[in-house]
N, C-alpha and C positions, 0 to 999 in steps of 0.2 A: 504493500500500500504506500511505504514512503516512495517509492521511486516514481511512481502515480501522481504523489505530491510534485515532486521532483518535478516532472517534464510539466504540472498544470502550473506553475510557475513559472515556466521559462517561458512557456504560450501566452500566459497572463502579460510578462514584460515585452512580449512582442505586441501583445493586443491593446495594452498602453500607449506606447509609439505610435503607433495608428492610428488611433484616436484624437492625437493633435492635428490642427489645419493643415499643414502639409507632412503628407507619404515622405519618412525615411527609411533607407535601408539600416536596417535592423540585424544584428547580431549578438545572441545568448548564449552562454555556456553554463552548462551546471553539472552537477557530480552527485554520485549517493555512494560512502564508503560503508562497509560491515564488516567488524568481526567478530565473530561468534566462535563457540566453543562450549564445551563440557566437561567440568571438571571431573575427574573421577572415571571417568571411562576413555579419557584418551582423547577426548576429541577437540582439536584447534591448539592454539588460538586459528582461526581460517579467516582470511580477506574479502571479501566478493567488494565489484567495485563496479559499477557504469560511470559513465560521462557524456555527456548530452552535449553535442552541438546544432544548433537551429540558425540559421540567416533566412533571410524576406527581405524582398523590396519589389514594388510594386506587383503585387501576385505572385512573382517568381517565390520560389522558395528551397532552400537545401537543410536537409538532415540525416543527424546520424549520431549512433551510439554505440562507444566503444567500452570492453569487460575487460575486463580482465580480473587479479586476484592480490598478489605481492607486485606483479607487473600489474600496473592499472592499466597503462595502455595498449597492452597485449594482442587485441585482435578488433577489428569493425566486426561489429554483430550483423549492423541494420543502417540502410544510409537511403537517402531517397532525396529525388528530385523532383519539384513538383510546379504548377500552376494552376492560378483559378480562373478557371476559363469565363466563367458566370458566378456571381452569388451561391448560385445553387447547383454547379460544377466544379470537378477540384479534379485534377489527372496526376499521378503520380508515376515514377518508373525509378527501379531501383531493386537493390535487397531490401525487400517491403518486410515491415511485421507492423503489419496493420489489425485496427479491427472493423472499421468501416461503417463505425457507429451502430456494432450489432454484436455484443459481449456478456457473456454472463461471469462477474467474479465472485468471490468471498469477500462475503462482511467480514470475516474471522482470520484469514489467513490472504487476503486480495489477490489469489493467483486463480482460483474457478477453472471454469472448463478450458480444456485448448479449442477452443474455438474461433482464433482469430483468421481474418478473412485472407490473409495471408501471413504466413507463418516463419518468416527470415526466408524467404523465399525469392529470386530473382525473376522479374516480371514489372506486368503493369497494371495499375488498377486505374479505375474510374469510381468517383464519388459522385452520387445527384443527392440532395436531398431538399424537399418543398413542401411548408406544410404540417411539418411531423413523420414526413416518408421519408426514408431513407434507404438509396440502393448503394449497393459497392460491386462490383466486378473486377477479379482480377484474373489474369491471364500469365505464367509463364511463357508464351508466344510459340508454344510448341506444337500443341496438339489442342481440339477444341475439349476433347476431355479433361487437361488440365486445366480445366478454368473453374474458380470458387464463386461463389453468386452469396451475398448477405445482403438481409430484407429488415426494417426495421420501421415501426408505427410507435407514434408514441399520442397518447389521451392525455392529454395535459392531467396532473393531478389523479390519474387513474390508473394508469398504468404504460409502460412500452413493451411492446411483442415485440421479440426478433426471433430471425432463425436462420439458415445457411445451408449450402449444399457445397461440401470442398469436392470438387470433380479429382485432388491431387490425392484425397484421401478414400476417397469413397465413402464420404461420412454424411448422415442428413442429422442437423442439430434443432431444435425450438424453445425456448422459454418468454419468460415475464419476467419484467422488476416491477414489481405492484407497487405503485405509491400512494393505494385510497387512504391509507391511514395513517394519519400524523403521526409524527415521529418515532415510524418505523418504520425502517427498511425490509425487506422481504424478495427472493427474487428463486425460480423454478425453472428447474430445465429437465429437459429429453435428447439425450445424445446415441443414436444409431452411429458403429463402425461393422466392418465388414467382421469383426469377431466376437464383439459384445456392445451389449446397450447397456447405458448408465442413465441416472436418475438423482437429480442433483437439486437441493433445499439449500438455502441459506439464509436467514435473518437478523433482525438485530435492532436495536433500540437505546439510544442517550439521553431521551425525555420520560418514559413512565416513570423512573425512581429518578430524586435528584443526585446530582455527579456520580449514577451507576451507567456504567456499559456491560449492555448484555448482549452476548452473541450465540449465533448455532448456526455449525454446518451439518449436512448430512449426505451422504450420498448411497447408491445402490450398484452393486454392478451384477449385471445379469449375463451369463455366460453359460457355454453347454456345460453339463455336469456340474455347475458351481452358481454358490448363491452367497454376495461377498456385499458386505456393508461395514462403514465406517459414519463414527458422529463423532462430534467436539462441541464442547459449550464453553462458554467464556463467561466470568462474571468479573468486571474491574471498576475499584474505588477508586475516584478522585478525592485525595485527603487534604490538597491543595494545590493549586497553579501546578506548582512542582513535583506533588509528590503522589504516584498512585500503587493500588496495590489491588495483587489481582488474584486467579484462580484459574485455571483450564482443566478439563476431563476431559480424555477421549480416549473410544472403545475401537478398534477394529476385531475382522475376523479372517485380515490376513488380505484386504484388497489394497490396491496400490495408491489408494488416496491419502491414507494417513502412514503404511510403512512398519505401524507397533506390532500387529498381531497379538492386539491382547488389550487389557486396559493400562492405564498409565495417568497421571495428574502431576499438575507442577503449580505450588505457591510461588508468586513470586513480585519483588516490587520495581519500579519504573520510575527514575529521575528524567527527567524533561528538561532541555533547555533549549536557548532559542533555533537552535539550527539540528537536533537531535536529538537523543535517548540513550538509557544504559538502563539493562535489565539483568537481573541479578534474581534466580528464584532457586528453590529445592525440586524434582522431579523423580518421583517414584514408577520404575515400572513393573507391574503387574507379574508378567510374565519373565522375568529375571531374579523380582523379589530383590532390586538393587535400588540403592537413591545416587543421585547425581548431581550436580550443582551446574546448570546451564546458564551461561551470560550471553548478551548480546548488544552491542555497543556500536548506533549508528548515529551517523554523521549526512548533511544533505544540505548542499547549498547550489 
């Protein structure tokens, strides 16, 4: 979710710029660093890093972002080149990893389904959207079967349906992010691949209790011979500006969404400051009958 933050920042200072009486060319750069780790079991300290670069000027547009770990700037993930052809046309071409305004993620964890409309993938898309419709098409330029199509409607205040056909994948995807009801999040999906269907809840709320955040994921996966499900819930206190303290459960029975194969829970608390976080908690798992002390310490500017 921070890295989410991340780039709607960079997009924000480009959409500032533009706003004054005269179009300048525009140039942001932003970063999200992590490292995390598990004490007791060996694991980290570990890096993970992006870097965001965004230019515009007069419609034109370029992007890109590069991972790396210890090396930050180790490899271009995703870069694109683009223009707005209309208000309500956008054409890009590039290593796309797009979503095309048609995405379902985690309240709880902000990664949700892979369902973006193009996936770090070399190619080109086209963006319409007028109204609350929105279409994406993208094409590797190879074959008409390679081409991804995502459809998206959005009810002011009601809800947005989207859904997608990746022709690279052979997958058909649908859900909702429901927004009838104040101050909660909620969002549903159905994911068909050529070897299993998945079934994916997520919701969440920062206004029923005051400075409580509640979260829940869920998912299904439906498979020949096997029948695999994973949840997680989240409960986290804001004890001040700065200081929160929280809780997570989560059960699997050995699908690839959460990883444990079993149950597992971690107390733990979150200092805040202006540009990041450090999380510091206890995590017991279930199926090992071991605790661990996992930290996680990110940075985002």
């Amino acid at each position: 979710m921070k890295k989410l933050i991340v780039l709607l920042l960079a997009l924000a200072m480009v959409g500032a710029v533009f706003a004054a009486d005269a179009p300048k060319a525009v140039a942001t750069f932003g970063a999200y660093l992590d490292s995390y780790g598990d004490f007791m079991d060996g694991l980290g300290p570990t890096l993970y890093s992006e870097t965001y670069y965004n230019y515009s000027s007069g419609g034109v547009g370029f992007s890109a972002t590069v991972t790396g770990g210890e090396d930050i700037f180790k490899q271009v993930r995703n870069y694109s080149v683009s223009y707005q052809v209309l208000p309500e046309l956008k054409v890009l071409a590039g290593r796309l990893r797009e979503t095309g305004g048609a995405r379902l993620t985690s309240y709880i964890d902000g990664n949700g389904f892979s369902t973006r409309i193009a996936n770090v993938q070399n190619g080109m898309m086209g963006q319409v959207s007028y109204q609350g419709v929105g279409l994406a098409v993208f094409s590797k330029l190879d074959t008409l079967t390679n081409t991804n199509v995502g459809l998206s409607y959005t009810a002011k205040g009601v809800a947005k349906l989207v859904g997608g056909y990746l022709g690279t994948s052979s997958e058909i995807w649908v859900g909702a992010d429901i927004q009838a009801v104040k101050g909660v999040v909620a969002r549903v999906g159905f994911r068909n691949t050529p070897t299993k269907n998945y079934i994916y809840a997520t919701a969440g709320s920062s206004a029923l209790v005051k400075n409580l955040d509640l979260g829940l994921d869920a998912d299904i996966v439906l498979a020949t011979g096997a029948f695999n499900y994973g949840a997680q819930v989240k409960a986290q206190y804001a004890l001040t500006d700065k200081y929160s303290a929280g809780v997570k459960v989560w059960y699997d029975n050995g699908d690839a969404w959460y990883g444990n194969n079993g149950l597992a829970a971690k107390a733990y608390g979150v200092i805040n400051f202006a540009q990041g976080d450090m999380v510091v908690g206890v995590k017991y798992n279930a199926a090992t009958s071991t605790f661990s002390i996992p930290f996680d310490f990110e940075v985002w500017f």
